[in-house]
Every structure is written in structure tokens, then in C-alpha cells.
C-alpha positions as YAML, in Angstrom:
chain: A
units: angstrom
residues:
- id: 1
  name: UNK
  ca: [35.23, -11.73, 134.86]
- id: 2
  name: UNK
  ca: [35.89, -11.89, 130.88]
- id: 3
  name: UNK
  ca: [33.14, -13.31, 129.05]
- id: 4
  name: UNK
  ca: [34.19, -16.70, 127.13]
- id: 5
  name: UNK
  ca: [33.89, -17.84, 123.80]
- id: 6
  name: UNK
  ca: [34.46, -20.79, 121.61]
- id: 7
  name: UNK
  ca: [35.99, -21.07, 118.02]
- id: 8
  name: UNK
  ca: [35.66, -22.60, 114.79]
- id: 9
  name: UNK
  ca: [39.34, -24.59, 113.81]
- id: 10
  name: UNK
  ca: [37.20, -26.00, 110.60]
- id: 11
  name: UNK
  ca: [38.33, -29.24, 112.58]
- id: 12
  name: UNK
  ca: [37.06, -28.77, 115.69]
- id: 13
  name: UNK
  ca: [35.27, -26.51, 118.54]
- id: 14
  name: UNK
  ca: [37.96, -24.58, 120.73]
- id: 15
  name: UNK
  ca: [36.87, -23.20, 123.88]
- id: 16
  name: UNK
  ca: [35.82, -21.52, 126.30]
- id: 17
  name: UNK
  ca: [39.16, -18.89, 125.95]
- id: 18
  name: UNK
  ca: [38.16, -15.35, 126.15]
- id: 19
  name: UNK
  ca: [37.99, -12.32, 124.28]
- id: 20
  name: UNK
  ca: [41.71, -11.28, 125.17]
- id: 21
  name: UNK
  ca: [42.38, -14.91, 124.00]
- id: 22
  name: UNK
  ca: [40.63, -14.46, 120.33]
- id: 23
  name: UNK
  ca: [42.72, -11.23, 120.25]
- id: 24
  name: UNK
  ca: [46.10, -12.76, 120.84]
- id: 25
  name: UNK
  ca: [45.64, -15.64, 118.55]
- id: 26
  name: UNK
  ca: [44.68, -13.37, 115.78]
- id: 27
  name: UNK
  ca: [47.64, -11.55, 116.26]
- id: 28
  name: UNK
  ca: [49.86, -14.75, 116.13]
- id: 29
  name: UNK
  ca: [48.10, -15.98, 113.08]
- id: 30
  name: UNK
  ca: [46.46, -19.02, 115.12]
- id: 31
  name: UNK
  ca: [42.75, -17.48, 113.57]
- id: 32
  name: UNK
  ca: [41.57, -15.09, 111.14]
- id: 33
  name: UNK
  ca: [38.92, -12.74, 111.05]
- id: 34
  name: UNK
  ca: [36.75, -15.14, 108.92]
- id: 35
  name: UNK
  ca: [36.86, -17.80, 111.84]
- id: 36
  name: UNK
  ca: [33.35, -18.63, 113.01]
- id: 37
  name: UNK
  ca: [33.15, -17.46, 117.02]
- id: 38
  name: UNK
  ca: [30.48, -17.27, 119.39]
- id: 39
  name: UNK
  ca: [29.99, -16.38, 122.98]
- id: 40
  name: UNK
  ca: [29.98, -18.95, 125.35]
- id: 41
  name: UNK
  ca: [26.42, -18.28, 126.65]
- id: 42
  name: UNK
  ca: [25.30, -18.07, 122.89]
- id: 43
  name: UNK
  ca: [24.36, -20.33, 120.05]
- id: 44
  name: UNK
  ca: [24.86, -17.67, 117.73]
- id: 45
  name: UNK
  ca: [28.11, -18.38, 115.43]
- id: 46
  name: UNK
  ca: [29.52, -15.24, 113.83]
- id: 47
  name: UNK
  ca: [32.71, -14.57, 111.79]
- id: 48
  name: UNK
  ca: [35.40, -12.60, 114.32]
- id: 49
  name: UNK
  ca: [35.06, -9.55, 112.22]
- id: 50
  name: UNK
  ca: [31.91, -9.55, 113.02]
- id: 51
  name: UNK
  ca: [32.55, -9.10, 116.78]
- id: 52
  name: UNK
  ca: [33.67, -6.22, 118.64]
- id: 53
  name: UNK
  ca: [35.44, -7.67, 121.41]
- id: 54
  name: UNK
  ca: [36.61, -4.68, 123.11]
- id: 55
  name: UNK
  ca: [32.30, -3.80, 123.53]
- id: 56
  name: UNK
  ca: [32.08, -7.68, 124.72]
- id: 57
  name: UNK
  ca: [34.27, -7.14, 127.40]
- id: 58
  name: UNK
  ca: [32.78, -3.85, 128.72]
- id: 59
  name: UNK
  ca: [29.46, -5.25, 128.40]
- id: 60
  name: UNK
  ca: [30.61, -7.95, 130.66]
- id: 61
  name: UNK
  ca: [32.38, -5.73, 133.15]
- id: 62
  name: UNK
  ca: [29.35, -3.28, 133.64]
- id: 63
  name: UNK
  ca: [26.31, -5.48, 133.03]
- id: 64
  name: UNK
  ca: [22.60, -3.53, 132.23]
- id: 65
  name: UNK
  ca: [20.15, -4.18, 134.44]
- id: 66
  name: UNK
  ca: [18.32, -6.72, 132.01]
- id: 67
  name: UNK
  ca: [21.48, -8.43, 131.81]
- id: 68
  name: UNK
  ca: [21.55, -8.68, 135.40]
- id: 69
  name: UNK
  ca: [18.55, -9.47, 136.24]
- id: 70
  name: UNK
  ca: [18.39, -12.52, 133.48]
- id: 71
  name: UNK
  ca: [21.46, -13.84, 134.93]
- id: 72
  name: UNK
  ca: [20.48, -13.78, 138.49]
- id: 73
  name: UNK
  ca: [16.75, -14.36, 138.13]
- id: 74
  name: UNK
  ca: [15.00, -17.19, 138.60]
- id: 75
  name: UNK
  ca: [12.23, -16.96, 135.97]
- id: 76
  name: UNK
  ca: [9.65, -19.44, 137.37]
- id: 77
  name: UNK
  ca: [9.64, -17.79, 140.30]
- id: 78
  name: UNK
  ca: [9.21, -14.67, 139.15]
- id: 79
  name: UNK
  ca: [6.26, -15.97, 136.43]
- id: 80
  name: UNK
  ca: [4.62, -17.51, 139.67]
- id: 81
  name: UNK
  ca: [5.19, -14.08, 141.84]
- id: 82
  name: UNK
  ca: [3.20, -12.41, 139.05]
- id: 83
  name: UNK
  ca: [0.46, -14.67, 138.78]
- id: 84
  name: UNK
  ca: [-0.44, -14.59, 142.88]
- id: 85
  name: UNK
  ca: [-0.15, -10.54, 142.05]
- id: 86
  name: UNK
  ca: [-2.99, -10.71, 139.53]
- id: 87
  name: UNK
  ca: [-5.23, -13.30, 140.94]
- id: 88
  name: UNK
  ca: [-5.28, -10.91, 143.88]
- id: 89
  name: UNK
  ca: [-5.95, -7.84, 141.87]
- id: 90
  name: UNK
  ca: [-8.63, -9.46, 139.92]
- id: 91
  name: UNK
  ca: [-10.26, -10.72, 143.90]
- id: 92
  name: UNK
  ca: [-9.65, -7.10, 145.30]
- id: 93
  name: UNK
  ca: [-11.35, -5.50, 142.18]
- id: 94
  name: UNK
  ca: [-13.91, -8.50, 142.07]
- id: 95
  name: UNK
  ca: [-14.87, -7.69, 146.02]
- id: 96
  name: UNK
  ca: [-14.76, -4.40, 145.54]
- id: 97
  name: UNK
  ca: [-17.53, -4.73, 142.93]
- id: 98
  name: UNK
  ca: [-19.94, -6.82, 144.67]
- id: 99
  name: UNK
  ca: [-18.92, -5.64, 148.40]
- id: 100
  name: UNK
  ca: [-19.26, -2.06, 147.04]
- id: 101
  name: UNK
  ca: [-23.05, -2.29, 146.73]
- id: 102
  name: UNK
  ca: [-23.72, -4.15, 149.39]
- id: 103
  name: UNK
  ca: [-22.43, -2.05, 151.54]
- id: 104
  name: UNK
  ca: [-24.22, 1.02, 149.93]
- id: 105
  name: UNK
  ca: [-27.46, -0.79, 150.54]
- id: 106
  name: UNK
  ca: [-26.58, -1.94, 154.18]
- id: 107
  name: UNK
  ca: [-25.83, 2.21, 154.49]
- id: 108
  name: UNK
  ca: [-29.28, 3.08, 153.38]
- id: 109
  name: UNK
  ca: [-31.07, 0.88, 155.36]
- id: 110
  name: UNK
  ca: [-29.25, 2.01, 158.57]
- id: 111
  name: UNK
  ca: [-30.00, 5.60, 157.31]
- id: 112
  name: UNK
  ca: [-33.51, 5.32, 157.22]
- id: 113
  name: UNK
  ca: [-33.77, 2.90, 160.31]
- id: 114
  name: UNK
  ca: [-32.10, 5.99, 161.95]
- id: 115
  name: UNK
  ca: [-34.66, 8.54, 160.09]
- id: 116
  name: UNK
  ca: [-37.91, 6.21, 161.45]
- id: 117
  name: UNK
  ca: [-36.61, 6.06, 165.18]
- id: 118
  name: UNK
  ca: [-35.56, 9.92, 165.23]
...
């Protein structure tokens, strides 16, 4: 899938065309590379020259994982996934704490009640 942009006329925004788009009406003169472009997913405008189009499109063909993953993601989700995770860390550590010397206690006493009958 080719990533889209839109363009600058001076008159008006053009768009979404992509990347092979931008290339072919440079060619024909339609734009220049001063002409004010940004990616469709973007509110970043930058002049065309500023671009490298040929990177855009391989970026877009073979995504990184970050890319992917902020695409596809569903971020409350995720916040809320990581939140239950740490509540339950903090109760595990938290019981672990106070349960810890209980149960050392309960041991001793069940140690010595053992000792006394023996």
C-alpha cells in the first residue's frame, strides 16, 4: 500500500495522491521542489525537497515494529493492561511483605509446639 500525501497548490490542498504521484507531477512541471507536502497521517508540512520519497515508500512497504504496533494498537487498552499489571505487582510484593512474617512466626510456633511435645 503507498503511503499518501497532500500538496500545497498556494490555492488549495491537493490530496491524498501518493508518493509515485508527487514524483510524476514534478516531472511534468505540475509542482516544484519548493511545494509544501506532507504525509497524509502527518501535520507536518515540508517543502518536496525536503522529502525522500523513495525512503517513504520503503518505510511503508516494510513497517518497524513501532510503526506497527502504533498503527494496530489500541492504546487505551494497552495503558489499562499495564495498570492491572502493576496494581498486581505492587499486591503480590505488598502480601509478600506482610504474609512473609507471618508465616515465619506461625513456623516458629509450630517448631517449638513440636520441641515441647517431643
Amino acid at each position: 500500500m503507498a503511503r499518501k500525501f497532500f500538496y500545497d497548490t498556494g490555492e488549495k490542498k491537493v490530496g491524498p495522491v501518493t508518493g509515485h504521484d508527487l514524483l510524476r507531477l514534478r516531472a511534468e512541471g505540475n509542482i516544484a521542489n519548493d511545494t509544501w507536502v506532507r504525509r497524509a497521517d502527518s501535520s507536518t508540512w515540508r517543502r518536496l525537497s525536503e522529502v525522500d520519497l523513495h525512503k517513504e515508500e520503503e518505510e511503508e512497504a516494510h513497517p518497524s515494529l513501532l510503526r506497527l504496533l502504533t498503527r494496530h494498537l489500541n492504546w487505551s487498552s494497552l495503558l489499562l493492561f499495564i495498570a492491572v499489571i502493576l496494581v498486581l505487582g505492587a499486591l503480590l510484593i505488598g502480601l509478600v511483605y506482610v504474609a512473609g512474617p507471618l508465616l515465619l512466626i506461625l513456623l516458629i510456633v509450630w517448631l517449638l509446639s513440636r520441641l515441647i511435645r517431643g
